[in-house]
C-alpha positions in Angstrom: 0.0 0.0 0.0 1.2 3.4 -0.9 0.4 6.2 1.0 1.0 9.8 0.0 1.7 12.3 2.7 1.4 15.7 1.3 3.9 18.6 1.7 2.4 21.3 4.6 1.6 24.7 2.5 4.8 27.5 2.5 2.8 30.5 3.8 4.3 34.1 3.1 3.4 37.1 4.6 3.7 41.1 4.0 5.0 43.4 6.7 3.7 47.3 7.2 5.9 49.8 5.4 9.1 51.3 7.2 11.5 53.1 6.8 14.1 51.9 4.3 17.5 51.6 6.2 19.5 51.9 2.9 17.6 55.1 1.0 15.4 56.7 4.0 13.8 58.8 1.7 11.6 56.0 0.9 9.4 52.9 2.7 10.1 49.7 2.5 8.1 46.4 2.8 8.7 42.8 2.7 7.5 39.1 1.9 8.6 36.7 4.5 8.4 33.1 5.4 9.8 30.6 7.5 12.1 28.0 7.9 11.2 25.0 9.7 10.7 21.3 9.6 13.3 18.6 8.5 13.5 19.8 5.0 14.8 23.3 6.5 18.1 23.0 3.9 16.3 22.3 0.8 14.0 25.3 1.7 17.0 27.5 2.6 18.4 27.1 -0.8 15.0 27.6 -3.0 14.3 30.6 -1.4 18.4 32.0 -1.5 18.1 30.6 -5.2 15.0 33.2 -5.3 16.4 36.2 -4.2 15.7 35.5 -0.2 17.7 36.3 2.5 17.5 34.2 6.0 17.5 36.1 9.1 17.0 33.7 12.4 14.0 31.1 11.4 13.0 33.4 8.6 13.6 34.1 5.0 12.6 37.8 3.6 12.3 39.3 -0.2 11.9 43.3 -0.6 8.4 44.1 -2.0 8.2 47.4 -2.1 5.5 49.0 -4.1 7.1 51.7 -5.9 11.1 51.0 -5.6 13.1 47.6 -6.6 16.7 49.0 -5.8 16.8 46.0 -4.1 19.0 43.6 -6.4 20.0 40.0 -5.7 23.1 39.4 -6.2 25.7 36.5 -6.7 28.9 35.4 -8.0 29.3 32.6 -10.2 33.0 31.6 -9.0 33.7 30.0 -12.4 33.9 33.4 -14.0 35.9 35.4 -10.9 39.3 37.2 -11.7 40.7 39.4 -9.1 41.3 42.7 -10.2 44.3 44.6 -8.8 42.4 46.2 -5.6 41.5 42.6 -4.6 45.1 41.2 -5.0 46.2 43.9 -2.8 43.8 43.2 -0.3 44.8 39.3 -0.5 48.1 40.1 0.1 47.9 42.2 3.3 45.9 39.3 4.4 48.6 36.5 3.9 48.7 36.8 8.2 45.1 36.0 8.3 44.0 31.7 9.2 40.1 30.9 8.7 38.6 28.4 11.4 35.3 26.8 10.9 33.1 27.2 14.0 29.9 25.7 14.9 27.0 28.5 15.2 27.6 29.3 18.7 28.0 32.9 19.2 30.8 33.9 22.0 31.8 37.3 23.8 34.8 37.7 21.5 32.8 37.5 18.3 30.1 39.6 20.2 33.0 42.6 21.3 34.2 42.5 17.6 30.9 42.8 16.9 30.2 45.9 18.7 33.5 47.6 17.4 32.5 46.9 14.0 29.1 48.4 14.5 29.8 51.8 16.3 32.8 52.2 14.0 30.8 51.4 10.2 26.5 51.7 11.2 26.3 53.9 14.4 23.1 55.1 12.9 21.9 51.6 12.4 19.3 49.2 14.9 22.2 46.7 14.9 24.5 49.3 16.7 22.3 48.8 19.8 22.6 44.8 19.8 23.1 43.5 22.9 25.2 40.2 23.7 21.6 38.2 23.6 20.3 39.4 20.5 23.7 39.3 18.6 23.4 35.4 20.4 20.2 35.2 18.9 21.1 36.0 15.3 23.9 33.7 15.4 22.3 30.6 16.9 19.1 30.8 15.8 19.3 28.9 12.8 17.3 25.8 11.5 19.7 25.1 8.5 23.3 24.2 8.0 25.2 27.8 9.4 28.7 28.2 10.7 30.4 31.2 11.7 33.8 31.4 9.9 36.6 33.1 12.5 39.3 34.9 10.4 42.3 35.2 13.2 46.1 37.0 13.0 49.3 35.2 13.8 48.9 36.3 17.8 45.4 34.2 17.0 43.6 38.2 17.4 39.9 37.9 16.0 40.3 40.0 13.2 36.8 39.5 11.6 33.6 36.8 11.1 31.3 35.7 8.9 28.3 34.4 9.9 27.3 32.1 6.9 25.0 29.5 5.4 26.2 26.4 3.3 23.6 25.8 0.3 23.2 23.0 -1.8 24.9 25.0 -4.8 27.2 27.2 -2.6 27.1 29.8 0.6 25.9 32.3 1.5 27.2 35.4 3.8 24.3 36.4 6.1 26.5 38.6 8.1 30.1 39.8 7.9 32.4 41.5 10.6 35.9 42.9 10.9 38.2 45.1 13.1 38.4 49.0 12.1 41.7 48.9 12.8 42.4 46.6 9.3 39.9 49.0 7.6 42.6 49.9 5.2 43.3 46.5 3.8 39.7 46.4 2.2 39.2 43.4 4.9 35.4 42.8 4.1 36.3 42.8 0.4 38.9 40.2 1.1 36.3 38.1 3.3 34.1 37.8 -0.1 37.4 36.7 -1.8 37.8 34.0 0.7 34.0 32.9 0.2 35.2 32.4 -3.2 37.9 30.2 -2.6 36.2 28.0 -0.1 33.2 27.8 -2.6 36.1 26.9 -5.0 37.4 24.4 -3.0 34.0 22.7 -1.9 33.1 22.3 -5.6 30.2 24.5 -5.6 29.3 27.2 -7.9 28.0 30.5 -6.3 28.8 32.7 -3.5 25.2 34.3 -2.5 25.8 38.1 -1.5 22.6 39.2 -0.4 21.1 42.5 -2.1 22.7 45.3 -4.2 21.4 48.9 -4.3 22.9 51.5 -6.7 22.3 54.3 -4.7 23.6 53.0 -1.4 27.5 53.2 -0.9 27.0 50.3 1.6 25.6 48.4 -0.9 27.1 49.4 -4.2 30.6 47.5 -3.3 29.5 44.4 -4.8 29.4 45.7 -8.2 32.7 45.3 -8.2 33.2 41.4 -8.5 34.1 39.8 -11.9 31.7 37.2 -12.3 28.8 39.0 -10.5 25.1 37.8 -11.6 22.2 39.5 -10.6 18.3 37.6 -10.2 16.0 39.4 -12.6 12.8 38.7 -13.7 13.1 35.3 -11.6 16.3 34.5 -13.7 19.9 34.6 -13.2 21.7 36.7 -15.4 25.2 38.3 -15.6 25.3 41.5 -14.0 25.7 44.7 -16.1 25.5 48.3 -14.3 
């Protein structure tokens, strides 16, 4: 006897408008679901693959009604090349060892954190984090996350990256690093190092979240050989 059990219904919902925290001129609203249940991976990776970011149990797409600066973006590591920048900023790093950790948040990462914060987003809700809710975003995950540690030769936390492994590659949900490497373009480098993991794992994309033209927080991205961007629900190489 066969017995078919069906699939429970994905429900998405639409938040209120807010302020944007990227172009404050405008609102912004959202379409968000969770994540939950033993197939928590292979839903982690449909929605990244459609332009979703995971934050905690949730996964949230912009759906504003009258903006869509709001780009996925991605790089398809087959097609990356360094540019000049980037091999500068790979070779002020040669003092720097990655170590895989297990999604548990600690004081250390927490104090980096903090620094990172009041030294790049003062103006931002994530400024005001305390220790539990920084714990919160880093632990509470139902899918496959680790937190990579990037340490000096005195084994100094120099920066984080709190990220998920997806079927066809990872992706950053939140990256860290001291002010006082600022210089070194260290969160360009940490994108570099995605790269070479993904490389190295035999995957194919490194999932970067959202890119906005008119934000400079945002508009870094664009710099990436190999950069595709999700329009129209497809994938396509990114042109400016």
């Amino acid at each position: 006897m066969t017995i078919n059990i069906k699939k429970p219904l994905q429900i998405f919902y639409g938040t209120s408008p807010q302020v944007c925290p990227y172009l404050p001129e405008k609102n912004e609203k959202k379409i968000i679901t969770e994540i939950s249940g033993i197939n928590s991976n292979e839903l982690n990776f449909k929605l990244t693959n459609a332009g979703f970011r995971r934050s905690h149990r949730t996964a949230y797409r912009p759906a504003c009604n009258d903006c869509n600066a709001c780009i996925p973006v991605r790089i398809n590591v087959s097609k990356y090349n360094p540019n000049r920048s980037m091999k500068r900023a790979k070779k002020a790093a040669t003092d720097i060892e990655c170590f895989e950790r297990p999604p548990i948040a600690t004081r250390e990462q927490y104090e980096l954190f903090y620094e990172y914060q009041k030294y790049r987003h003062l103006d931002s809700d994530m400024a005001e984090m305390n220790f539990n809710e920084y714990r919160s975003m880093v632990e509470d995950t139902p899918v496959d996350t680790c937190v990579y540690e990037f340490r000096d030769m005195n084994s100094t936390l120099v920066a984080a990256s709190l990220t998920d492994k997806v079927k066809d590659g990872l992706s950053g949900i939140y990256k860290f690093f001291t002010p006082d490497r600022s210089k070194h373009s260290l969160g360009s480098w940490i994108i570099d190092w995605h790269i070479e993991e993904t490389i190295r794992l035999k995957l194919k994309y490194v999932y970067l979240g959202y890119w906005i033209k008119e934000s400079s927080k945002m508009s870094y991205k664009s710099k990436f050989k190999g950069l595709e961007k999700l329009t129209n629900n497809k994938w396509k190489d990114f042109i400016n």
